[in-house]
C-alpha positions as CSV (number, residue, x, y, z in Angstrom):
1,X,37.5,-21.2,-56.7
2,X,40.5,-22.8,-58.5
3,X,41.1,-26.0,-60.3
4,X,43.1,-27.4,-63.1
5,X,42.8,-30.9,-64.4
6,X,44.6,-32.6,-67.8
7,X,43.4,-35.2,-70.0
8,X,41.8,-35.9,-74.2
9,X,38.9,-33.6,-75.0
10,X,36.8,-35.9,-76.9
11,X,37.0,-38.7,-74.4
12,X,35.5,-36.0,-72.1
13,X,32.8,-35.1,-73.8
14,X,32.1,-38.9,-74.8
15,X,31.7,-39.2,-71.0
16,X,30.3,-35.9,-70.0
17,X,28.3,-34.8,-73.3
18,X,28.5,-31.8,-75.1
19,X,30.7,-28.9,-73.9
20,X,27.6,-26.9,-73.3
21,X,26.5,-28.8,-70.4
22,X,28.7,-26.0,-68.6
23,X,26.8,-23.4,-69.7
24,X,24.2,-23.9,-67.4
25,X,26.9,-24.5,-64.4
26,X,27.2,-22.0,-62.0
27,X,28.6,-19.8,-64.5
28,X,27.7,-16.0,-63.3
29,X,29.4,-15.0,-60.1
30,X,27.4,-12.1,-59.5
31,X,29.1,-10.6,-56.4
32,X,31.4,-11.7,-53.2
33,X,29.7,-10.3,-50.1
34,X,31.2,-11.3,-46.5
35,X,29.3,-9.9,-43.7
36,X,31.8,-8.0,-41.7
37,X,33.0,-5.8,-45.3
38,X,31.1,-2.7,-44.7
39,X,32.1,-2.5,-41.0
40,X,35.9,-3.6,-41.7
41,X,36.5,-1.2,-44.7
42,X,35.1,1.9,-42.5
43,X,37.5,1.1,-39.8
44,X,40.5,0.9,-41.6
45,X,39.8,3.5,-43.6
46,X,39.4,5.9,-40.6
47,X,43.0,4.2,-39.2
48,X,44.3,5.0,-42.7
49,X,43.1,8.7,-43.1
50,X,42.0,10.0,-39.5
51,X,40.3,13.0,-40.5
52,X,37.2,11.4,-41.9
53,X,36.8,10.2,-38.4
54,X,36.0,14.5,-37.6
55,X,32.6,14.0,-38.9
56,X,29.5,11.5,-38.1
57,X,30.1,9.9,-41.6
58,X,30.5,7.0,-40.2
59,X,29.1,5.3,-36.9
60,X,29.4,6.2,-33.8
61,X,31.0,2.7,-32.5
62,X,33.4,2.2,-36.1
63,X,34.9,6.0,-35.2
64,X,35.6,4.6,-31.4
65,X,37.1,1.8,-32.4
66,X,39.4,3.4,-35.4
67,X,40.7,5.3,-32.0
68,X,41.5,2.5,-30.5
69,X,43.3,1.0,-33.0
70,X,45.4,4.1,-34.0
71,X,46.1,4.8,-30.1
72,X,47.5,1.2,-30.2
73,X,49.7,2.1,-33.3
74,X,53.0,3.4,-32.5
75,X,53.1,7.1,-33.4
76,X,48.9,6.3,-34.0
77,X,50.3,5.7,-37.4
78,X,49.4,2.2,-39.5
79,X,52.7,2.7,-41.3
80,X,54.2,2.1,-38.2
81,X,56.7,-1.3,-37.4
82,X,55.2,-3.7,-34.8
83,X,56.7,-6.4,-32.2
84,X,57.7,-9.3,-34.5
85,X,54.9,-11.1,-32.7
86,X,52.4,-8.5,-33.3
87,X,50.8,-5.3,-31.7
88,X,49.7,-6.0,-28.0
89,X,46.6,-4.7,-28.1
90,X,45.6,-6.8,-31.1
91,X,47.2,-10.2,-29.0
92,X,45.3,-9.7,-25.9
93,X,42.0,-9.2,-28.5
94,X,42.8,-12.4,-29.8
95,X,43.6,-14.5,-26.0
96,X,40.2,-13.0,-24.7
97,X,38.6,-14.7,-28.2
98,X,40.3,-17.8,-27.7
99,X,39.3,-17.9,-23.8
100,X,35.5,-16.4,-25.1
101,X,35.4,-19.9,-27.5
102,X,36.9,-22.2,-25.7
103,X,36.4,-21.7,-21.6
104,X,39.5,-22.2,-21.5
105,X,42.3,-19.4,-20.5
106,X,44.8,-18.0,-23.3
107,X,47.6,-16.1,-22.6
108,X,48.5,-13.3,-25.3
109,X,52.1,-14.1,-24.4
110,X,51.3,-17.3,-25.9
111,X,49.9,-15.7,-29.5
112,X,51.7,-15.1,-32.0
113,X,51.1,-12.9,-35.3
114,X,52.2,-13.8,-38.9
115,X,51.5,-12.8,-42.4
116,X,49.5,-15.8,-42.8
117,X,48.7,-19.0,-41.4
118,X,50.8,-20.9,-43.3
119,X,53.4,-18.9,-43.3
120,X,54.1,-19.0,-39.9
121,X,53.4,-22.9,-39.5
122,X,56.2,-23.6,-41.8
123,X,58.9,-21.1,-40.3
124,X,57.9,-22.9,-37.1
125,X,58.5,-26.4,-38.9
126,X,62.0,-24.9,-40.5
127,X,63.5,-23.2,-37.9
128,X,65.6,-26.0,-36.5
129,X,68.2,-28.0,-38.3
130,X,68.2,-32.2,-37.7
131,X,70.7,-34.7,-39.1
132,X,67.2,-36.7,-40.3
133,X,64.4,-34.6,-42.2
134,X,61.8,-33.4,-40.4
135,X,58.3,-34.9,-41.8
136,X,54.9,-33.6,-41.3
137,X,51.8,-36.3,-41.7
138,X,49.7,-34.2,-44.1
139,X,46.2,-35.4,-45.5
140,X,45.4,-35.9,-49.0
141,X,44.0,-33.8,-50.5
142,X,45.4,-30.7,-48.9
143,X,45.3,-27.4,-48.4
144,X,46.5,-26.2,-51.7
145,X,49.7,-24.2,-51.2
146,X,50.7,-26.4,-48.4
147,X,52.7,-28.9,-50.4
148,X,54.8,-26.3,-52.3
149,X,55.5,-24.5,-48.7
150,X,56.5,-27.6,-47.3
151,X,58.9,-28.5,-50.0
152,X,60.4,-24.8,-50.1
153,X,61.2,-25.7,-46.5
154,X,63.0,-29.1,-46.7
155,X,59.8,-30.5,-44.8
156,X,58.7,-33.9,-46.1
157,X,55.6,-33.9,-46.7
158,X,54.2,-37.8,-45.4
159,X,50.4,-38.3,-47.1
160,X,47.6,-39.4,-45.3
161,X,44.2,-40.4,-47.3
162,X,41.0,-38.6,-45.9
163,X,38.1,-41.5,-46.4
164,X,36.3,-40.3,-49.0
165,X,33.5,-43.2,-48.4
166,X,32.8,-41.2,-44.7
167,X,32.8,-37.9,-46.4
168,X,36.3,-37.4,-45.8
169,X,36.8,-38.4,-42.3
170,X,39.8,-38.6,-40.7
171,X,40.6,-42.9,-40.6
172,X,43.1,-43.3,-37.4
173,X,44.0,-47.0,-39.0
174,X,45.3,-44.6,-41.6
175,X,47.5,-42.1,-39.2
176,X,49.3,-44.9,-37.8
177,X,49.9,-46.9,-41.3
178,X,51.4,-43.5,-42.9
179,X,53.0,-43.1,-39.9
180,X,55.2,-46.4,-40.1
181,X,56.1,-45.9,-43.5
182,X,57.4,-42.1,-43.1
183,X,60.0,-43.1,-40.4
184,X,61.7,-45.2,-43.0
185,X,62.7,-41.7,-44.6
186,X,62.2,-39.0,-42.4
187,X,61.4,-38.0,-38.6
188,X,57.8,-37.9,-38.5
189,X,57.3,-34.4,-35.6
190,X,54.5,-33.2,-36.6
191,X,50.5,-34.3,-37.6
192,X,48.6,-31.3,-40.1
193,X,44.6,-31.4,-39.7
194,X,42.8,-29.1,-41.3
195,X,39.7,-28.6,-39.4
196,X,36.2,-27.6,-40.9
197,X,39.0,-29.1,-44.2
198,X,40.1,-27.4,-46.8
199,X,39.6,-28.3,-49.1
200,X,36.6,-31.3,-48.6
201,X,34.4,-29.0,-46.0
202,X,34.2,-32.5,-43.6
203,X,34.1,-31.0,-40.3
204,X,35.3,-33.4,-37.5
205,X,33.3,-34.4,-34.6
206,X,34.1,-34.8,-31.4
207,X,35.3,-38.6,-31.1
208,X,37.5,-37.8,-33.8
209,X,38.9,-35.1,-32.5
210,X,40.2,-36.9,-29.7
211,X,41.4,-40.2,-31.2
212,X,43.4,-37.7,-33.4
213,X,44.7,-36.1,-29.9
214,X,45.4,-40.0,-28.7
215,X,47.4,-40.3,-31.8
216,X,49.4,-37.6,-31.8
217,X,50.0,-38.3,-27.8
218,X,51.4,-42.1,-28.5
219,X,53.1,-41.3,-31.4
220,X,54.9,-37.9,-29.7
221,X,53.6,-35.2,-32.5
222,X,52.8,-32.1,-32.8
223,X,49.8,-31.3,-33.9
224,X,49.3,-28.7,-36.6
225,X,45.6,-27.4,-36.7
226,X,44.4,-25.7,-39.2
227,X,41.2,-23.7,-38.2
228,X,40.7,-21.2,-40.7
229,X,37.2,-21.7,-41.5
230,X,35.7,-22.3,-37.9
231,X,32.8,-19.7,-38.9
232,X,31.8,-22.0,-41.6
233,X,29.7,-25.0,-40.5
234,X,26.1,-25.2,-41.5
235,X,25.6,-28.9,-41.5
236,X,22.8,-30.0,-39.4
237,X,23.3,-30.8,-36.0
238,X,27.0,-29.6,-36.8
239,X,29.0,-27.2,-34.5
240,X,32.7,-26.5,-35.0
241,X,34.4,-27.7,-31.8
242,X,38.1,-26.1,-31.4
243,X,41.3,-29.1,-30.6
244,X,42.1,-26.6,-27.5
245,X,39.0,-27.2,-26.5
246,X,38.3,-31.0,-26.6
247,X,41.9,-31.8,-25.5
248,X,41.5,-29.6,-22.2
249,X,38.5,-31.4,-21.8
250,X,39.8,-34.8,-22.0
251,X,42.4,-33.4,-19.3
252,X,45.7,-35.2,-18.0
253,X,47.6,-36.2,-18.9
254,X,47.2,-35.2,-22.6
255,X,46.1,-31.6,-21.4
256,X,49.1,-31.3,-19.8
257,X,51.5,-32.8,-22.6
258,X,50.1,-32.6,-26.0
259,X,52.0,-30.0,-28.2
260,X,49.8,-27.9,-30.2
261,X,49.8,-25.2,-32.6
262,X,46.6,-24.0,-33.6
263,X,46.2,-21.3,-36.4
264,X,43.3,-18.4,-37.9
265,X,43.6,-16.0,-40.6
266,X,42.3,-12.9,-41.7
267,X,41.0,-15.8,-44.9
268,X,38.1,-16.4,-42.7
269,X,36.0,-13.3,-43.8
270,X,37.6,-13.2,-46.9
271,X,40.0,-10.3,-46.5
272,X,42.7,-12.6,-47.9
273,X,44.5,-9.7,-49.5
274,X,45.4,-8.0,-45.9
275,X,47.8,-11.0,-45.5
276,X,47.4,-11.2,-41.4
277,X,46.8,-14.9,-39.3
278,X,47.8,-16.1,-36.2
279,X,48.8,-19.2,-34.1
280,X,48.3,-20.0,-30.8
281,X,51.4,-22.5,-28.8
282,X,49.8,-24.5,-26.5
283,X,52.1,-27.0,-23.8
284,X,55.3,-26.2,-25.4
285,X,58.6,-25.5,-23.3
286,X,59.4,-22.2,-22.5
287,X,62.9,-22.2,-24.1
288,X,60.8,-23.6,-27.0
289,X,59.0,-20.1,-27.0
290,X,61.7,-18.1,-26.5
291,X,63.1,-19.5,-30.0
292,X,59.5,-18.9,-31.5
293,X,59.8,-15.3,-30.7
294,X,63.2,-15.1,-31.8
295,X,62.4,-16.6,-35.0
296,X,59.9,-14.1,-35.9
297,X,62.2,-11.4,-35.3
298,X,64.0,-12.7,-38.2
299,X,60.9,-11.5,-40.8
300,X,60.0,-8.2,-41.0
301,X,56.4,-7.7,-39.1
302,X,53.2,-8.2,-40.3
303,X,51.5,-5.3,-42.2
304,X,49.7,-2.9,-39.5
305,X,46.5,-3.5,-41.7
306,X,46.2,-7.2,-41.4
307,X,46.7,-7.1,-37.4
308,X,43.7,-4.1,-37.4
309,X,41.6,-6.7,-39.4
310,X,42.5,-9.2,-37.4
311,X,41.4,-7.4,-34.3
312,X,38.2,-6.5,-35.7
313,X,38.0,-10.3,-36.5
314,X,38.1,-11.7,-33.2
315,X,36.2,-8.6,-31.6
316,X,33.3,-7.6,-34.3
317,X,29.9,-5.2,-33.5
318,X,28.0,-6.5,-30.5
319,X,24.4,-6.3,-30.3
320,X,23.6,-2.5,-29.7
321,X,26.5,-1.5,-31.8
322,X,25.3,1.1,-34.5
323,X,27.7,-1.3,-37.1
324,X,25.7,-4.7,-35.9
325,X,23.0,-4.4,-38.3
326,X,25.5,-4.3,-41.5
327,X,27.6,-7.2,-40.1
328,X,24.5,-9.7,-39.7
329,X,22.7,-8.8,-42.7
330,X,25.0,-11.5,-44.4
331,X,25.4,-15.1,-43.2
332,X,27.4,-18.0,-44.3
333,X,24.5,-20.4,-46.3
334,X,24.9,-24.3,-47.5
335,X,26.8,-24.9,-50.8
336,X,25.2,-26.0,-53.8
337,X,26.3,-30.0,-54.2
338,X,22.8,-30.7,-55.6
339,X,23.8,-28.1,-58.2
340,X,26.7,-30.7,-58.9
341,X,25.4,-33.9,-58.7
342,X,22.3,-33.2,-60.8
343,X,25.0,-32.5,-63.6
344,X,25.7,-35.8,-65.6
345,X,29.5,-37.4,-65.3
346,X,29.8,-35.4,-61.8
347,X,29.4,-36.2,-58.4
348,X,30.4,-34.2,-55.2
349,X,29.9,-35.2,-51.5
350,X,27.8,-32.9,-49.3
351,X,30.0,-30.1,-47.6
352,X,29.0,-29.2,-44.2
353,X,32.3,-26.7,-43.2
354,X,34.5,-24.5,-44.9
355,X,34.1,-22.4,-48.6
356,X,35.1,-25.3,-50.8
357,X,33.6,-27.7,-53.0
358,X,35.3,-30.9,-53.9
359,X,34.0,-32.5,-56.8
360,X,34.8,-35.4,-58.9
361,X,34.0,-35.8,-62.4
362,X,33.4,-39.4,-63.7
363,X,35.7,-39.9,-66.7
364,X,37.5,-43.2,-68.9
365,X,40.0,-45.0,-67.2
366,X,42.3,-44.1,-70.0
367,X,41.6,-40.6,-69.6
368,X,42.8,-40.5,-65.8
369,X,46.1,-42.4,-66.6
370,X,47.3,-39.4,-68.9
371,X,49.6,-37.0,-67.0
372,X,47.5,-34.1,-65.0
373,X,44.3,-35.2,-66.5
374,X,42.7,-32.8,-64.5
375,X,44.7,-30.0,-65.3
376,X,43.5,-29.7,-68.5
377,X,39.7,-30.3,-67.7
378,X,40.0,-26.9,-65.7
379,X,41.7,-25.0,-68.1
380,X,39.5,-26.1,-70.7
381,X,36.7,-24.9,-68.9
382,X,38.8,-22.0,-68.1
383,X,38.8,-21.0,-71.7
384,X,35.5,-22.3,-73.2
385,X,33.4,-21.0,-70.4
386,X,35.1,-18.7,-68.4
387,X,34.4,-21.1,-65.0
388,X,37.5,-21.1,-63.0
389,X,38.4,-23.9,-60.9
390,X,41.2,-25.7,-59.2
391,X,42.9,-28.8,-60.6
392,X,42.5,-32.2,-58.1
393,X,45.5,-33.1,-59.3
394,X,47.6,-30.3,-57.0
395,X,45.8,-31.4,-54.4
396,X,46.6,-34.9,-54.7
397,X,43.1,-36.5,-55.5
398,X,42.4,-40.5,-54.5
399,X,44.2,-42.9,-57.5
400,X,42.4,-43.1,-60.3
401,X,40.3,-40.1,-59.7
402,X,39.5,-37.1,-61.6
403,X,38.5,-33.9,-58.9
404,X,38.7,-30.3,-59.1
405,X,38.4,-27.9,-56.1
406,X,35.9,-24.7,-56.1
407,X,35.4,-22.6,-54.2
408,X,31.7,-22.1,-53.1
409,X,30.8,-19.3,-51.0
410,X,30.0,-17.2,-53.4
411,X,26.7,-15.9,-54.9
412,X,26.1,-17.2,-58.3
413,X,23.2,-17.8,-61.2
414,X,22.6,-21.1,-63.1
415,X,22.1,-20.4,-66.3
416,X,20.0,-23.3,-67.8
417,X,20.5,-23.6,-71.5
């Protein structure tokens, strides 16, 4: 979770009521517990130190695949370099995932490993020198490192509003209108979606999935998707649907032109630590890749440990497996927003994707207008009640709006006092 708003105390707690009205907020984390953390730590620790691997310690299917891994290792060492792009074996895990998901072929030439999702979207953004800046339609709010990134690149960064009326929907009216007004300073070459979104949890149907395709097709973008949290949708009826997917679907000619570059990280089962994502290139030029791979082999490679993780990722315990029962006895469940909303002066739309929460918190006009409002609310709450949660403010929150950003998935006791 992380948060930080600004604004006057007192006019807070005029609005809100007494401070202890936190107290029984989610206050006690209790534990973090992802479902593939038993099976994941046993593998890499068998990659790191081989020998435990000698005795039946652990099962029989982690110690076969802590062999693979190492055999795929140069040297069978994790302190081993890698191809800029990544070991094979760990690419050609990740294409027969993608094909697995989608039905539709991947190519492991066409995957591409990086210390990070974002990491490697803005090197791709940044690689190339233009006489105009580049810009990148981005929605608001974002991601929350994306900004900074994209301003440490010389990327403009062009703002469109999520609809916060349709639970954050995407609003194509919207695209268009930011759109017009970012080629007065910038060349607009690329569209960001974050998709289940980060930080709102909104997870995009199908219809809008294409009219964002249709957009990016007329206008000549690329389109930047963020799928992090595609293991994260519990709304009902809900199913996460990948872009790949739905644009080779809607086939030519947008299957056969639209540029896309879709990305996953090691975030999605919380080993964020590991530092390991990757992105898939879809319809873009061969000489186009050739400069992709190029650029890569400007940074050193991503850790060994990340690319194992990842690999374990796209390819955990199947049914029969003597790891499966420890990776299913854990599954993602629904956030708390009745928690939220049943707290006075707060109000948060229903997430149905993702591990974040996005609420607002109803406070005085006059509060608001002060400079990062928001940032003080969280660290207020920081250090009066030891709740930690991101300001709106840094993630660029509807005018006149007071939201902080929290991060959900996590078990927790209400303490009602």
């Amino acid at each position: 979770m992380i948060v930080h708003p600004h604004f006057d105390l007192c006019l807070l707690k005029a609005t809100l009521g007494h401070k202890r009205m936190w107290v029984f907020l989610f206050i006690l984390i209790v534990f973090i517990v992802y479902a593939s953390f038993l099976c994941l730590v046993q593998v890499l620790a068998g990659c790191v130190y081989p020998p435990l691997l000698e005795d039946r310690t652990f099962p029989v299917d982690v110690r076969q695949r802590s062999e693979t891994l190492l055999d795929a290792c140069e040297e069978r060492s994790v302190g081993s370099y890698t191809d800029s792009s990544g070991l094979d074996h760990v690419r050609h895990s990740i294409a027969e995932f993608i094909t697995s998901r989608d039905g539709v072929p991947c190519s492991a030439s066409n995957v591409f490993i990086s210390g990070g999702s974002q990491r490697v979207m803005v090197k791709l953004l940044a690689g190339t020198e233009w006489d105009f800046p580049t810009g990148v339609l981005t929605p608001m709010p974002p991601p929350l490192t994306l900004p900074m990134l994209l301003d440490e690149a010389g990327v403009s960064l062009e703002p469109y509003r999520l609809n916060k009326d349709h639970k954050w929907a995407v609003n194509v009216d919207e695209l268009y209108r930011t759109l017009t007004t970012a080629r007065w300073r910038c060349k607009p070459r690329a569209i960001f979606i974050s998709n289940p979104s980060n930080p709102t949890g909104h997870v995009q149907s199908r219809k809008s999935i294409q009219e964002v395709i249709r957009f990016a097709a007329a206008a000549g973008l690329l389109l930047l998707v963020d799928e992090v949290y595609q293991e994260y949708v519990f709304g009902d009826g809900l199913e996460f649907i990948s872009y790949k997917k739905i644009l080779f679907e809607m086939g030519p000619p947008y299957s056969d032109t639209v540029e896309m570059a879709s990305f996953y990280s090691i975030s999605s089962i919380g080993e964020c630590g590991l530092r390991a994502g990757f992105m898939e290139l879809v319809n873009i030029d061969p000489r186009v890749m050739h400069f992709v791979d190029t650029m890569l082999c400007t940074d050193i490679s991503t850790p060994v440990m990340g690319q194992l993780a990842l690999d374990l990722m796209v390819k955990p315990p199947k049914p029969g497996d003597a790891s499966y029962h420890t990776y299913t006895e854990v599954q993602p469940k629904n956030t708390p927003c009745e928690v939220l909303n049943n707290l006075p002066g707060v109000s948060c739309e229903s997430a149905v994707g993702g591990v974040y929460l996005y609420p607002c918190v109803n406070v005085p006009v006059a509060v608001v207008t002060q400079a990062e409002a928001g940032a003080l609310y969280c660290d207020l709450l920081m250090e009066e009640q030891a709740v930690l949660i991101g300001p709106g403010c840094s993630c660029g929150p509807p005018a006149g709006t007071c939201h902080f950003r929290y991060k959900s998935h996590l078990c927790f006791v209400v303490l009602n006092i």
